[in-house]
C-alpha positions in Angstrom: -7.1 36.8 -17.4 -4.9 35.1 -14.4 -1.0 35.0 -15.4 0.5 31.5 -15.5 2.3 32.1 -12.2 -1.4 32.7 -10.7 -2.6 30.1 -11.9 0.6 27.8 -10.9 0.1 28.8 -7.2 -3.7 28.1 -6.9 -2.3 24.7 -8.3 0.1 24.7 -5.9 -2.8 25.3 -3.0 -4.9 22.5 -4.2 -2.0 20.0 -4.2 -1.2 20.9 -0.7 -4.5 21.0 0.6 -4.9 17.8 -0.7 -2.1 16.7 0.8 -3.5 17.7 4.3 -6.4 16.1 3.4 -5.0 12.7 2.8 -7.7 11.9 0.3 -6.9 9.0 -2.3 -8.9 9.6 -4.7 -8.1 14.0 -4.5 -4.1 13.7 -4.3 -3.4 12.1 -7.5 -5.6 14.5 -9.6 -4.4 17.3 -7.9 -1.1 16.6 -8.4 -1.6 16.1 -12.3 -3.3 19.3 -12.6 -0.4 20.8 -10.8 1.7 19.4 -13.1 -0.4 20.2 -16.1 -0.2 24.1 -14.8 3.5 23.9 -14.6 3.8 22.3 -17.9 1.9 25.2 -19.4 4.1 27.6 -17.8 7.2 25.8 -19.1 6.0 25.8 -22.6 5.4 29.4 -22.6 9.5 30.3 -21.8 10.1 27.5 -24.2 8.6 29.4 -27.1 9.6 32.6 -25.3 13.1 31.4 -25.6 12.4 30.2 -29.3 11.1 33.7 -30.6 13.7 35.6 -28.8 17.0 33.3 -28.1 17.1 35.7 -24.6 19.4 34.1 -22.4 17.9 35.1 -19.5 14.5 32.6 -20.4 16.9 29.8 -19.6 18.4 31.8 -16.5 14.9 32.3 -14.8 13.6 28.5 -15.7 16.4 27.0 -14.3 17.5 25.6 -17.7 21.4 23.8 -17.6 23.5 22.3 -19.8 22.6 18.1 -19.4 25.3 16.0 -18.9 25.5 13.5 -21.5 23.9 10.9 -19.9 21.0 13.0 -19.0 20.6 13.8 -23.0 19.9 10.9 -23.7 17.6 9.7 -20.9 15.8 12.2 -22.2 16.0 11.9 -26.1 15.2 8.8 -25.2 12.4 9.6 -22.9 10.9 11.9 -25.4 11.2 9.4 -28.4 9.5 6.4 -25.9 6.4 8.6 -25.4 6.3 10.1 -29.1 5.5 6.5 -30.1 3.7 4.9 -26.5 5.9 2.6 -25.8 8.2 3.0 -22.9 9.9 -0.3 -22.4 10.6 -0.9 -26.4 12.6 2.6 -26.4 14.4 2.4 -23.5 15.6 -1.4 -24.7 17.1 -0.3 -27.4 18.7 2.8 -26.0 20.2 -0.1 -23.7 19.0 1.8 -21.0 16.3 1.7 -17.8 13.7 4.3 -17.5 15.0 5.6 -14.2 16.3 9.1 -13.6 19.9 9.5 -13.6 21.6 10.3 -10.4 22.4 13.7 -11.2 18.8 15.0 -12.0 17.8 13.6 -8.4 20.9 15.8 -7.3 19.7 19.2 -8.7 16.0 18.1 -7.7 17.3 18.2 -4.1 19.5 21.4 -4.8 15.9 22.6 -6.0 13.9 21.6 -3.2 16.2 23.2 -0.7 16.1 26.3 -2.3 12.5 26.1 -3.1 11.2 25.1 0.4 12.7 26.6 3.1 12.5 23.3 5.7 14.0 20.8 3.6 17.2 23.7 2.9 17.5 23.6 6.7 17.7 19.4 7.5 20.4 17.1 6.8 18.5 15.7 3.5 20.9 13.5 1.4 20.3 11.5 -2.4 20.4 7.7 -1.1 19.5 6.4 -4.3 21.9 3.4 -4.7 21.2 2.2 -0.8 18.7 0.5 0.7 19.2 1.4 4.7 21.4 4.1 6.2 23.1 3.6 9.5 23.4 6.2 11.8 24.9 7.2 15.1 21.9 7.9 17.5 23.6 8.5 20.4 25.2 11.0 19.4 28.9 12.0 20.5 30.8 9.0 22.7 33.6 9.0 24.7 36.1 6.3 24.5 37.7 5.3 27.6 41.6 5.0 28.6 43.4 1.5 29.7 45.9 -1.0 29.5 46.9 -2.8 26.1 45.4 -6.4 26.0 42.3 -5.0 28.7 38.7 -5.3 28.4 36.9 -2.7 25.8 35.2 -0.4 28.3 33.2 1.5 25.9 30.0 -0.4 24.5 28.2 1.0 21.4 24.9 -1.3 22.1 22.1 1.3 21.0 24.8 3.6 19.2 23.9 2.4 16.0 21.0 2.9 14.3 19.1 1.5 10.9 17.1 3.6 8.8 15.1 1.6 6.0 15.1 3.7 2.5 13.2 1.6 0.5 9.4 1.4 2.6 8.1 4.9 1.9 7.4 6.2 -1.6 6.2 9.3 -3.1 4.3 9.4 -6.6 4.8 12.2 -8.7 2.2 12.6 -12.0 3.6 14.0 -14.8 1.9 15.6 -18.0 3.7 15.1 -21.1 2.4 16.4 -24.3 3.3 16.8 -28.4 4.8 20.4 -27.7 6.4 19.3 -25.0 8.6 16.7 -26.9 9.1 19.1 -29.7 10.8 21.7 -27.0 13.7 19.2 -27.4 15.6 17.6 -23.8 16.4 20.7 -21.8 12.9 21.8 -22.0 11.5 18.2 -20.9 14.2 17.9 -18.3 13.3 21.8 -16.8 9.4 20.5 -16.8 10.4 17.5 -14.5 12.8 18.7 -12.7 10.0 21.8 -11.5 7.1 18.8 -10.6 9.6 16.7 -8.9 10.2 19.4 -6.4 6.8 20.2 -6.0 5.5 16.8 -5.4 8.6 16.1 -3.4 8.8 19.2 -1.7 5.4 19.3 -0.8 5.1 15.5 0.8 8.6 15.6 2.5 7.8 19.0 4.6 4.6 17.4 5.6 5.8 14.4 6.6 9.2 15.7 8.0 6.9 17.9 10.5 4.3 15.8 11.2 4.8 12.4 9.6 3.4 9.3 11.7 5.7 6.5 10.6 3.1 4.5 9.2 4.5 4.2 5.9 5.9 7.3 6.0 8.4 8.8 7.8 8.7 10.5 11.3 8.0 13.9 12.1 9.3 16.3 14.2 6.5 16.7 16.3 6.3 12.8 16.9 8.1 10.9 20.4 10.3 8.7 19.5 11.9 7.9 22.7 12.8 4.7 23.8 9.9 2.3 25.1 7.1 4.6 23.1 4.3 3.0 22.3 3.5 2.6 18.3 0.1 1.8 17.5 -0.4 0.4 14.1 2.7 1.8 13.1 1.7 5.5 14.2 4.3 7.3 16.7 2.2 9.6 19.3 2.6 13.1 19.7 5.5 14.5 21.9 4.0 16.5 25.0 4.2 20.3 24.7 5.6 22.9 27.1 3.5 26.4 26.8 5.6 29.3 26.7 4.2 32.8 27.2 7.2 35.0 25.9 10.5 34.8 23.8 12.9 35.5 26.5 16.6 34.4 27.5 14.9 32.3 29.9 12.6 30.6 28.2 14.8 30.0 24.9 17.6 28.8 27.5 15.4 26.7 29.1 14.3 25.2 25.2 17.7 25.0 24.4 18.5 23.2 27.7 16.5 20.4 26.9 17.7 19.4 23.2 21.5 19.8 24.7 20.7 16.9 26.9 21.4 14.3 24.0 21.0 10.4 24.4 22.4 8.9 27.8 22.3 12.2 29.1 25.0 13.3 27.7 25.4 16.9 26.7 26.2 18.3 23.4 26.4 21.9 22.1 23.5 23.8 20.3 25.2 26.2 17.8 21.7 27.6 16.5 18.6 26.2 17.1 16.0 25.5 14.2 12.3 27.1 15.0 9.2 25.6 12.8 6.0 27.9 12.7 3.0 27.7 10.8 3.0 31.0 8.5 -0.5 32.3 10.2 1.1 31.8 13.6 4.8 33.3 12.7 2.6 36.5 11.4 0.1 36.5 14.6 2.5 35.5 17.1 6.1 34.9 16.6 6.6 38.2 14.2 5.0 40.3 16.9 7.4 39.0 19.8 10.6 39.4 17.8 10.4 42.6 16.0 12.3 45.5 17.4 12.6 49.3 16.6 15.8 50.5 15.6 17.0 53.7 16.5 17.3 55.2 12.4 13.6 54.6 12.6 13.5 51.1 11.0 12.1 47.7 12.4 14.2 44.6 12.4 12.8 41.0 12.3 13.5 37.8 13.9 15.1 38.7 17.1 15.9 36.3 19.7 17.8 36.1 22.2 19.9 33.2 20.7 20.7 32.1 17.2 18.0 31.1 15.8 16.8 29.9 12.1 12.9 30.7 12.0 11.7 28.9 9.2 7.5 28.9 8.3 6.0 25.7 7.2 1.8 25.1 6.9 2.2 21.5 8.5 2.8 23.0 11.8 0.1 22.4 13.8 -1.7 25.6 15.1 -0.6 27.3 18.4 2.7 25.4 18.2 6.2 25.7 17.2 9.0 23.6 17.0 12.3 24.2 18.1 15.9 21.6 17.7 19.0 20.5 16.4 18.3 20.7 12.3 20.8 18.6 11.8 19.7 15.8 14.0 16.8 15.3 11.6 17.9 12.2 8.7 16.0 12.4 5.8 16.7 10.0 2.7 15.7 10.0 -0.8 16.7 8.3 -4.2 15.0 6.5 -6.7 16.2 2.9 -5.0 15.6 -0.6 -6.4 12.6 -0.3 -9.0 11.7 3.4 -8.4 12.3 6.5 -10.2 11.1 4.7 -13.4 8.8 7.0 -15.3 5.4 4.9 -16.7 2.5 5.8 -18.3 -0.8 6.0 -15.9 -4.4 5.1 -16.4 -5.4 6.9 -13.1 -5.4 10.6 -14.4 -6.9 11.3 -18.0 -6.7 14.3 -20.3 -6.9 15.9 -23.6 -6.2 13.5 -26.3 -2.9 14.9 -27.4 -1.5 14.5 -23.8 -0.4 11.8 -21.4 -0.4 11.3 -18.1 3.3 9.6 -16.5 4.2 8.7 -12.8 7.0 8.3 -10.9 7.9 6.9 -7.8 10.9 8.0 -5.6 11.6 6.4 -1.8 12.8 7.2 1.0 12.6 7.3 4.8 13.4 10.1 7.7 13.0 10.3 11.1 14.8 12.9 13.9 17.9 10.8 15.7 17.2 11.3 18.9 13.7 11.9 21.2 15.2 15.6 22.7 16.5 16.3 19.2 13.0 18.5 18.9 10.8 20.5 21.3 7.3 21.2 20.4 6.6 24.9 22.2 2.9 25.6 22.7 2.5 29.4 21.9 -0.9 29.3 22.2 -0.6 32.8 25.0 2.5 34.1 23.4 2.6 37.6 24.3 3.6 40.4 21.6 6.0 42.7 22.9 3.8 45.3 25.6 5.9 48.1 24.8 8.2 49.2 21.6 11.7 47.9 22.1 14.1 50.8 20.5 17.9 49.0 19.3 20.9 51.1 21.0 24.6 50.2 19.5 27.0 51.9 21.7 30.7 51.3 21.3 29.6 47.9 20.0 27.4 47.1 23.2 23.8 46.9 21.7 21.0 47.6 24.8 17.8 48.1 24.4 15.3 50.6 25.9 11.4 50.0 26.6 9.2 52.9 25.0 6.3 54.4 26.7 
């Protein structure tokens, strides 16, 4: 018999296989039976945590203390689907059916954590805004002169709008008699885990590879100035093979996303690398793992600091290298969204309920040299073991025969 955390990952597979897929009719029924899986899982801690009161139930679900707002979203929540009617119970609570702002916090706390990309971007809660403005040119210099002269220093192109409100993800929610029985906590664990799987799961995709036709702009995309959009769809940036990890060929990486917009140059404390999982295991694990000298191997060594992070939307034979930080991604429940509402499109057992919810949001990298997209189709493993040699703090290293 497969465990519940079996059965949650081959969930988890389906949904994001689907996602790749970009089939209509495949997403929204694999996302509800992802959600059905982690539902299942949920109630078993719940009545874990009923039979036993063990602390540590609530420590490894990610239970917290709800602020007092979010008890009664969720009293509320649970007593509107109890008796099928969303809008009656959420009228007289005097409320909306919209997430408070601090469960869309810890669901972005979560999804950091959770999924390894979206910890390493400059991802921010922009629920209460419809556009974000932002400084694509990065760093400016101001010029010197005379009181009463001409303003020598022109911001035309500095400023940049990004629209939060186009792009939506739908998240499909089981809810069932247990469930609302479990009491708030339990209900607000159970969302809280789908939202960061459904969210999770779409924002990596579309933060990597996203086209900009109603949804946002991925890494890999150009979007320098003058590129041509086709139907809304961003082209792929051009790719520079590499054939080893070296100084030179990291420097030479690095080179390019230091040259920021007007040419101007900017530092690059660490760069951010993007590999698919199958490649950072075939290719990049093979050209950055060293022998120390006490007999152990050491991971992830490059030349300069780097933050390696594996993510299945990388195309194959590529990686991505930039500036994490030049990459804007927005999300929040803005205008109508983060409402929760029953749905006709997935059905199951009578004595559950399928709910959606829809969060926006928008993201796009700030600059065109913000990313590099490396081919590695002919990386090279190391030829020879690389033995680690500290001496007096100087660390060399030593090809082995």
């Amino acid at each position: 018999m497969k465990s519940k955390d079996m059965i949650t990952q081959e969930m988890k597979a389906r949904f994001e296989a689907a996602l790749k897929s970009e089939d209509e009719d495949a997403l929204p029924q694999a996302m509800a039976d992802l959600a059905a899986s982690i539902h299942d899982s949920v109630m078993e801690d719940a009545k874990e945590y009923q039979r036993t009161q063990d602390e540590s139930v609530l420590t490894k679900r990610g239970c917290h203390v709800l602020t007092a707002d979010e008890t009664k979203f969720y009293s509320t929540l649970v007593q509107s689907v109890a008796v099928g009617d969303i809008k009656s119970a959420f009228d007289a609570a005097g409320l909306t059916p919209a997430f408070p702002e601090t469960v869309i916090d810890t669901v972005l706390d979560d999804i950091g954590t959770a999924f390894p990309l979206l910890g390493a971007i400059n991802i921010q809660n922009t629920s209460t805004l419809t556009k974000m403005i932002v400084n694509k040119q990065g760093e400016q210099l101001a010029t010197w002169d005379a009181l009463g002269t001409e303003i020598k220093t022109k911001l035309e192109g500095a400023i940049g709008k990004i629209e939060l409100g186009t792009n939506k993800l739908t998240a499909y929610m089981v809810v069932s008699k247990d469930m609302l029985d479990a009491g708030p906590m339990w209900v607000d664990a159970y969302i809280r885990a789908v939202l960061v799987e459904a969210l999770g799961g779409g924002l990596c995709k579309s933060i990597v590879a996203g086209t900009g036709n109603n949804q946002p702009i991925g890494m890999i995309k150009d979007v320098s100035d003058g590129v041509t959009v086709t139907g809304g769809v961003y082209p792929d940036k051009g790719t520079v093979a590499i054939t080893e990890l070296s100084p030179a060929a990291i420097g030479g990486i690095a080179k390019t996303i230091a040259s920021g917009p007007n040419n101007r140059q900017r530092a690059v404390p660490e760069l951010l690398m993007v590999v698919s999982p199958a490649d950072y295991f075939s290719k990049i694990m093979p050209a950055t793992t060293f022998l120390t000298p006490a007999g152990a191997y050491v991971n992830n060594i490059l030349p300069y600091p780097t933050k390696i992070v594996q993510d299945a939307n990388v195309p194959a034979n590529r990686a991505v290298f930039g500036l994490a930080p030049r990459y804007f991604m927005g999300v929040g429940k803005g205008g109508s969204g983060g409402k929760i509402e029953y749905s006709d499109d997935v059905h199951f057992i009578e004595d559950e309920r399928v709910y959606i919810t829809k969060l926006y949001g928008n993201g796009k990298p700030l600059d065109n040299n913000a990313f590099f997209v490396a081919d590695i189709s002919n990386l090279a493993p190391l030829s020879k073991e690389v033995v680690v040699k500290e001496v007096k703090g100087v660390v060399t290293t030593k090809a082995q025969a």
